[in-house]
DRENDREN-122674 format. One line per 2 residues: number of its first residue (from 1); for each residue x, y, z of C-alpha. Coordinates in Angstrom, 1 decimal, decimal comma, m for minus. Example, Ala and Ser with C-alpha at 12.3 -4.5 7.8 and 13.67 -1.06 7.14 Angstrom:
// residues 2
1	12,3/m4,5/7,8 ~ 13,7/m1,1/7,1
//
This chain:
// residues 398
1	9,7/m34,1/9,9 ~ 10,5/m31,4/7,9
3	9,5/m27,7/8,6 ~ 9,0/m24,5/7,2
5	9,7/m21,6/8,8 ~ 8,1/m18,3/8,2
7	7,8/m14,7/10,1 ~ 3,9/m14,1/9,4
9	2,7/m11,1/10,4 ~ m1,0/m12,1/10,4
11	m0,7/m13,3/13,2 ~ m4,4/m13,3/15,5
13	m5,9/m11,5/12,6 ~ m8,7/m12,5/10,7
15	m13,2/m11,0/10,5 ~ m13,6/m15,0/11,6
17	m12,2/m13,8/14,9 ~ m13,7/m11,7/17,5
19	m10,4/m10,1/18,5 ~ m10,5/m7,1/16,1
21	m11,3/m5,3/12,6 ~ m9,7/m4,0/9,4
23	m9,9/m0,8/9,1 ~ m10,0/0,8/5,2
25	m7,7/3,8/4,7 ~ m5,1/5,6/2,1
27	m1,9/7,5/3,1 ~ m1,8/9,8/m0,4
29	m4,5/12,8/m0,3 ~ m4,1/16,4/m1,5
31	m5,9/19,3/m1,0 ~ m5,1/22,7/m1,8
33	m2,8/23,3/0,7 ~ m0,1/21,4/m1,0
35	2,8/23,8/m2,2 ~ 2,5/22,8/m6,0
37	m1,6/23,5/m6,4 ~ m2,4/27,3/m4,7
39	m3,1/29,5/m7,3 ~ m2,6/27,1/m10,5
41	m4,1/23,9/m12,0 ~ m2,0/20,3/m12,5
43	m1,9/18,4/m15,5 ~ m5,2/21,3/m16,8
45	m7,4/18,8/m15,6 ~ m6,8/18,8/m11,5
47	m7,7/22,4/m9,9 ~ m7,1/22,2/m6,4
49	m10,1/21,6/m4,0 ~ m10,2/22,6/m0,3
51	m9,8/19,6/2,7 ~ m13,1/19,3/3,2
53	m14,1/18,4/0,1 ~ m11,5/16,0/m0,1
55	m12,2/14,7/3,3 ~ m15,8/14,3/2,3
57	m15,2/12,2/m1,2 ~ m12,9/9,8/1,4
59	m15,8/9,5/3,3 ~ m18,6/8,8/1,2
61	m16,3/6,3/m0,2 ~ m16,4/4,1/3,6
63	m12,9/5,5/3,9 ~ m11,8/5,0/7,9
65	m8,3/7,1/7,6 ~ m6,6/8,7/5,5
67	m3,2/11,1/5,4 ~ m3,5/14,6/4,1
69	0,2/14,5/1,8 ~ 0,3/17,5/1,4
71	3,5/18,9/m0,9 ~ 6,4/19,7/1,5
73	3,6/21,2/3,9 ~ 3,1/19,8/7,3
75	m0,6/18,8/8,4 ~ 0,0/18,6/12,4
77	m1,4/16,8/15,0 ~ m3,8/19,6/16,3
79	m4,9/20,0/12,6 ~ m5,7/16,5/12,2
81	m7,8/16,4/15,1 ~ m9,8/19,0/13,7
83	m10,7/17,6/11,0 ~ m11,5/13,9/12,2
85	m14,8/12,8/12,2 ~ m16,6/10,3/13,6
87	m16,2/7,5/11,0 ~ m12,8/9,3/9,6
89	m9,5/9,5/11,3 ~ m7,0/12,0/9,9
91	m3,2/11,0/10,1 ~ m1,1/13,8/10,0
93	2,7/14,4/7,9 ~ 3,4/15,2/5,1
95	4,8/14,3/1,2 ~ 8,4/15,7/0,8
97	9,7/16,3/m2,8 ~ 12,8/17,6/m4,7
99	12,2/21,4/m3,8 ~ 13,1/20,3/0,0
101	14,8/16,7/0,0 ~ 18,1/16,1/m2,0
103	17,1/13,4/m4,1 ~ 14,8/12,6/m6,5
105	12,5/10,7/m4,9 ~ 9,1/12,0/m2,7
107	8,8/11,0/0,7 ~ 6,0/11,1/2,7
109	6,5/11,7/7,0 ~ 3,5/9,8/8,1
111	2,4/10,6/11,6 ~ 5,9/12,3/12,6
113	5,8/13,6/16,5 ~ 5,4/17,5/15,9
115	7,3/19,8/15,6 ~ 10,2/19,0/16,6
117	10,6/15,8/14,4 ~ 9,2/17,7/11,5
119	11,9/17,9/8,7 ~ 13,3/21,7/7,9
121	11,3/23,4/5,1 ~ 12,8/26,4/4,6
123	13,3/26,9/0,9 ~ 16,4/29,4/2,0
125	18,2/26,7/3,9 ~ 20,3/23,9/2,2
127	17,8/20,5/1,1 ~ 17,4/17,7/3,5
129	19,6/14,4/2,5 ~ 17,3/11,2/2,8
131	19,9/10,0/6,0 ~ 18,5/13,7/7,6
133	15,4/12,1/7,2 ~ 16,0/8,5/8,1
135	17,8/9,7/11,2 ~ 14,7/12,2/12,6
137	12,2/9,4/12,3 ~ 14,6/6,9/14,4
139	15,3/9,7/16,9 ~ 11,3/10,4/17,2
141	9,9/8,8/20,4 ~ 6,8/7,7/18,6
143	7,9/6,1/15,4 ~ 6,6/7,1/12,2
145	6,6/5,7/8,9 ~ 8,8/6,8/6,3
147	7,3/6,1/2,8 ~ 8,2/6,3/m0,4
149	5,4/7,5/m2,5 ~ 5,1/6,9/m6,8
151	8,5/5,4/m7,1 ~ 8,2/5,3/m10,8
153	7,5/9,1/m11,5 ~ 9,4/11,1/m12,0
155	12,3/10,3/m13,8 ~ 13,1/7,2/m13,3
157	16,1/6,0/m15,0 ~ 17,6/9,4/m14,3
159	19,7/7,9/m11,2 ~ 16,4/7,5/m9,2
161	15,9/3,9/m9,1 ~ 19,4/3,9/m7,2
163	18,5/6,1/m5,1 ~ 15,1/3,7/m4,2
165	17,5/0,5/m3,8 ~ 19,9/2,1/m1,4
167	17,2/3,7/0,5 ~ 17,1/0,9/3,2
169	15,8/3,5/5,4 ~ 12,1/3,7/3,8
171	9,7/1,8/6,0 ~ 7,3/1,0/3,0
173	7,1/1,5/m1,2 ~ 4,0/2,5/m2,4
175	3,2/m0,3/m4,9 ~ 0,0/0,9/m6,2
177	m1,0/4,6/m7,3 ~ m4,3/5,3/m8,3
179	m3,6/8,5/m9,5 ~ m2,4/6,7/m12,9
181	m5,3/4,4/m13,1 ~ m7,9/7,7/m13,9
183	m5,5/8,8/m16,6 ~ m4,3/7,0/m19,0
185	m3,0/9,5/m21,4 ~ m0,4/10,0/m18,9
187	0,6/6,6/m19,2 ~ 0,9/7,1/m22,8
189	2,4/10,4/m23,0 ~ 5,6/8,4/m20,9
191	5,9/5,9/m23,8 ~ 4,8/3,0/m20,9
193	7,5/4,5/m18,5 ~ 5,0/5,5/m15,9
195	2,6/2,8/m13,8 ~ 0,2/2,4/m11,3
197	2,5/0,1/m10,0 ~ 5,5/m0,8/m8,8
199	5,5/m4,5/m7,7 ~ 9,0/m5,6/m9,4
201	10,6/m2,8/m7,6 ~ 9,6/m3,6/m4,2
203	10,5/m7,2/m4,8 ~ 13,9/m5,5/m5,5
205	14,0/m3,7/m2,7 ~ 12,1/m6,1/m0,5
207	15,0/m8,7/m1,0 ~ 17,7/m6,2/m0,7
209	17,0/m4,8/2,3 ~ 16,3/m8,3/3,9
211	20,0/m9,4/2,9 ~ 21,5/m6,0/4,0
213	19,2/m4,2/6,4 ~ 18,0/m7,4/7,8
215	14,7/m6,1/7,9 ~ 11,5/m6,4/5,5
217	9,7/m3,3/3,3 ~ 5,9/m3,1/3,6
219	4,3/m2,3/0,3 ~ 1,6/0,4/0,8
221	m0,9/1,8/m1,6 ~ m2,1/5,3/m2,1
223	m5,2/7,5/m4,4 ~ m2,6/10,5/m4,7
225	m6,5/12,0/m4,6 ~ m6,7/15,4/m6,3
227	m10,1/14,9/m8,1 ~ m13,1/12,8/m7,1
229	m12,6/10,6/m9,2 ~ m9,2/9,4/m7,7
231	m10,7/8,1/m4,8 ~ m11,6/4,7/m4,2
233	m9,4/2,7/m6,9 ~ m6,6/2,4/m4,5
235	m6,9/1,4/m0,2 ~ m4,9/m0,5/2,2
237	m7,1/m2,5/5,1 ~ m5,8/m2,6/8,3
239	m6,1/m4,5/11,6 ~ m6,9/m3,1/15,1
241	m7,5/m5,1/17,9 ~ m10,4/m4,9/19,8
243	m8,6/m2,9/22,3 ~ m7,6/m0,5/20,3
245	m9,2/2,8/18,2 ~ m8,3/4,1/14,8
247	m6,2/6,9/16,1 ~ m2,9/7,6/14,4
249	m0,6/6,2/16,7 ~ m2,4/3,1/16,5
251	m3,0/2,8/12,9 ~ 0,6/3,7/12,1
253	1,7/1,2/14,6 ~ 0,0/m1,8/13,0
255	1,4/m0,6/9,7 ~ 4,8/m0,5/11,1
257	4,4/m4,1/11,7 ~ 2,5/m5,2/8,6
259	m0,3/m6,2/10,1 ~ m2,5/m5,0/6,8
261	m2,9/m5,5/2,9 ~ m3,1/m3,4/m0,5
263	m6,0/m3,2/m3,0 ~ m7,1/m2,0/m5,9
265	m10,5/m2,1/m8,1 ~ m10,9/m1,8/m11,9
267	m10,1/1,6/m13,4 ~ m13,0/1,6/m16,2
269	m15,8/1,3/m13,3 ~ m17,3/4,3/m12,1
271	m14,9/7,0/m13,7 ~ m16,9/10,2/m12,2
273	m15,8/8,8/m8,8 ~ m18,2/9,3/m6,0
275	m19,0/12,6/m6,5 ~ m20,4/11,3/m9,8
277	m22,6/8,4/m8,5 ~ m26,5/8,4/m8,0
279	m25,0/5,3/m5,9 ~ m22,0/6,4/m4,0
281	m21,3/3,0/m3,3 ~ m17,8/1,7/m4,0
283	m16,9/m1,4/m4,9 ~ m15,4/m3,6/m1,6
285	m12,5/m4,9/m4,4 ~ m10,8/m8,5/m3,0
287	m11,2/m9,1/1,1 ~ m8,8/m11,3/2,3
289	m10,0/m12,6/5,5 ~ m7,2/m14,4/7,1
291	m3,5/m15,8/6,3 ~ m2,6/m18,5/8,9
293	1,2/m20,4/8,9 ~ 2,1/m23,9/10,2
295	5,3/m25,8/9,4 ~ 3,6/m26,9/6,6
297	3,0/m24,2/4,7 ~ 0,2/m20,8/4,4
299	m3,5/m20,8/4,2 ~ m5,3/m17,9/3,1
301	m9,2/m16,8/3,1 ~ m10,7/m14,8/0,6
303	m12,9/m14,4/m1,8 ~ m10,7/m14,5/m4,6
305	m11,1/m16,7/m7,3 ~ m7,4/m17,0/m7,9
307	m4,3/m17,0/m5,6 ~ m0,5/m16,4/m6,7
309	2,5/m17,0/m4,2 ~ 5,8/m14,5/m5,4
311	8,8/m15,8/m3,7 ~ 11,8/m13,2/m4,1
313	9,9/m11,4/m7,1 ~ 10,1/m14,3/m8,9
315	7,2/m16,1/m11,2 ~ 3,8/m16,2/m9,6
317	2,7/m19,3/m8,4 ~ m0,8/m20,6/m8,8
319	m2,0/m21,6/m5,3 ~ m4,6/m24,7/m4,9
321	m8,0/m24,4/m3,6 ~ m9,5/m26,4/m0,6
323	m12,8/m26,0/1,4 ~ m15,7/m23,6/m0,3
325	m15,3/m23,4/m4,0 ~ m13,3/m20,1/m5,5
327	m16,0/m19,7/m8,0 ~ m18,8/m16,9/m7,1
329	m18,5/m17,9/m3,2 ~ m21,9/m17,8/m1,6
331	m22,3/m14,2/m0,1 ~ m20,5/m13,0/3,0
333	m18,3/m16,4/2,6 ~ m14,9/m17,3/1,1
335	m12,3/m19,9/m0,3 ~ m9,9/m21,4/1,5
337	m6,5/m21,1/m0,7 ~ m3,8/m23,6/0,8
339	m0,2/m23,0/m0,6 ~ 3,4/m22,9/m0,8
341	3,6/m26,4/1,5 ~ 7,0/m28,2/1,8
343	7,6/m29,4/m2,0 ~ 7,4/m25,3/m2,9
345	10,1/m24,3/0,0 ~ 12,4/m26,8/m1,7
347	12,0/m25,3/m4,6 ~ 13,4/m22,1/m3,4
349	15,8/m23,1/m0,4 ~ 17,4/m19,3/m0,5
351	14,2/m17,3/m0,5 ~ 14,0/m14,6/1,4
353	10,5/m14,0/1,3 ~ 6,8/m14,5/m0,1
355	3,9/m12,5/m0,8 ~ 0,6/m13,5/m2,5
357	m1,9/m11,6/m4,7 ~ m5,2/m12,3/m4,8
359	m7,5/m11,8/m7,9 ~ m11,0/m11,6/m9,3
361	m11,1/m10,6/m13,2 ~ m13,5/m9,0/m14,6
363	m14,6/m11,7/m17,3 ~ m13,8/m8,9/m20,3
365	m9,6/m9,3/m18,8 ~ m9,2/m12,5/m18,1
367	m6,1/m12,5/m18,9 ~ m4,0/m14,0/m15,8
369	m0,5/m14,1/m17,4 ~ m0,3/m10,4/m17,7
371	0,8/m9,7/m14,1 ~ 1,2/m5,8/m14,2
373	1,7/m4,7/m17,4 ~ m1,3/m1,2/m18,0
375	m3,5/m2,7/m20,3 ~ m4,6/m6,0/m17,8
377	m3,4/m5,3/m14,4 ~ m5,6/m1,9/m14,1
379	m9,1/m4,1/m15,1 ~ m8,4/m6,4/m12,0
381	m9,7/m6,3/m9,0 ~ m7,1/m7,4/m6,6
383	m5,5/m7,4/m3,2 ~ m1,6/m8,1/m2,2
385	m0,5/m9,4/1,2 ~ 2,4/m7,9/2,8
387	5,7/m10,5/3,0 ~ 6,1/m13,4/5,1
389	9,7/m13,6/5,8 ~ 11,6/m17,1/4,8
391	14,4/m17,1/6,8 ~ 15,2/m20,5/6,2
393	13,7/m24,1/6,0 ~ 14,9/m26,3/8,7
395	15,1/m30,0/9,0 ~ 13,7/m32,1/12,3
397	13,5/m35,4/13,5 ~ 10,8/m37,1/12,3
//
């Protein structure tokens, strides 16, 4: 019998389970303690607001962690302590930009052993090449991640977006960036250039550094949160074990592996953000419960009405339903998506990998064709798995 074989990295997860939990988070929040708000305003409409106030908005939005990116500024260990709460973990790093790295990308150092693994700041020493970078973060003892944050802005076309496919070094692309999705005159004001997201870059990348690296790229997502209202378009959920607590380490460790997924919620609800609520509650967006693998092919659990398979970044595939309907689920329940069984794999014999998106439109947008493009994408609510690998499909005796 044939077989397919897949790399899933799912694996023992799942709220059906009592092994563990997913934990809500971002790793893009600024305060003003990043080096580009002290003492000015961004874009006239962002004036900087201290960490607690930010902290607090991530909070009152059921936020569980989130990473303080501050602009080539380290937030330490002992700092993030500090500031933890109870129901919020703080991760500390830091976002790296153009004034410090040579390149035109931003980076952000997420959880970096400190100080010694921090990257040189100086602004009177020479910038730090992206290798620098790559090379600290393999040398620290507990690994951090290595992110690539709004890979669309700024300047792309400007020799950036070769500088995003030859960075096999980045552990993870941030595919979705809220900022954008609470200004849309920004989008404008680029002619379309800028986006929320960046899906058909990080299939790019994603297969690229598969066939040369050998190794996959997570795709995170980030609120790049300088006003209220930024928070809570944009999270990523992920799972702990029972065993373990949302600390740093352990968070960033189950990122590492891609043991979580990416969502977003409709940019035209709630536009005060929390802050601006007489309900501060936010809306869950698309849960994906579980995403199991056989030889056969994937099954996912959600509460989705609609499921897409991407296999290299190529057309999405519309995945059929089994079990509970898709269709207004009965609370606290979901569908059961089955897809991308044998007759798919043949399909695509060299793929390297497959993700899947899962979707509930708002009735108003029901436009399914228009996978990313401003005017659709950012009035779904959706959630994106991280990639099963497809090494290859294999043939045994039946």
């Amino acid at each position: 019998m044939k077989q397919l074989q897949l790399k899933n990295p799912y694996v023992g997860t799942g709220t059906g389970s009592s092994n563990g939990k997913w934990y809500k988070g971002s790793l893009h929040a600024h305060s003003d303690q990043a080096e580009m708000y002290p003492g000015s305003t961004f874009h006239d409409e962002d004036s900087p607001r201290d960490r607690g106030q930010v902290l607090a908005d991530y909070e009152g939005a059921g936020y569980e962690f989130v990473m303080l990116a501050e602009q080539n500024k380290y937030t330490t260990s002992q700092d993030a302590a500090g500031l933890s709460t109870v129901k919020l973990t703080v991760i500390p790093g830091a976002e790296l930009d153009g004034r410090r790295v040579d390149t035109e990308q931003h980076l952000s150092h997420v959880n970096p052993s400190d100080p010694a693994f921090h990257v040189e700041l100086d602004p009177k020493k020479p910038k730090v090449s992206l290798q620098e970078i790559f090379d600290l973060a393999k040398d620290d003892p507990v690994p951090p991640l290595v992110v690539q944050v709004h890979p669309q802005f700024p300047r792309m076309g400007d020799g950036r977006e070769k500088d995003i496919l030859g960075s096999y070094g980045v552990d993870a692309l941030e595919v979705v960036n809220s900022w954008w999705m609470q200004r849309p005159h920004a989008f404008e004001d680029s002619g379309g250039k800028y986006s929320p997201f960046a899906f058909h870059l990080w299939d790019r990348l994603l297969k690229e550094s598969l066939t040369k690296a050998g190794k996959p790229v997570w795709g995170v997502a980030g609120c790049c949160s300088v006003k209220p209202g930024d928070v809570g378009k944009s999270w990523i959920r992920v799972w702990l074990d029972n065993n373990q607590s949302p600390t740093p380490d352990s968070l960033v460790k189950a990122i590492r592996k891609g043991r979580f997924y990416v969502s977003s919620v409709s940019a035209e609800a709630d536009p005060q953000g929390p802050a601006g609520r007489k309900n501060p509650t936010v809306s869950p967006g698309v849960t994906i419960e579980k995403i199991e693998t056989n030889g056969k092919g994937v099954t996912i659990e959600t509460d989705a009405e609609r499921v897409y398979a991407i296999v290299d970044g190529g057309p999405r595939l519309t995945v059929e339903t089994r079990g509970k309907s898709p269709t207004n689920p009965a609370p606290g329940k979901t569908a059961i998506f089955e897809t991308f069984t044998f007759p798919d794999a043949v399909r695509f014999p060299d793929a390297k990998s497959i993700r899947f998106e899962c979707v509930a439109a708002d009735k108003k947008h029901d436009n399914w064709d228009q996978s990313y493009e401003w005017d659709n994408s950012q009035k779904l609510n959706r959630s994106w798995t991280q990639p099963l690998w497809v090494p290859k499909v294999t043939t045994q005796g039946s």
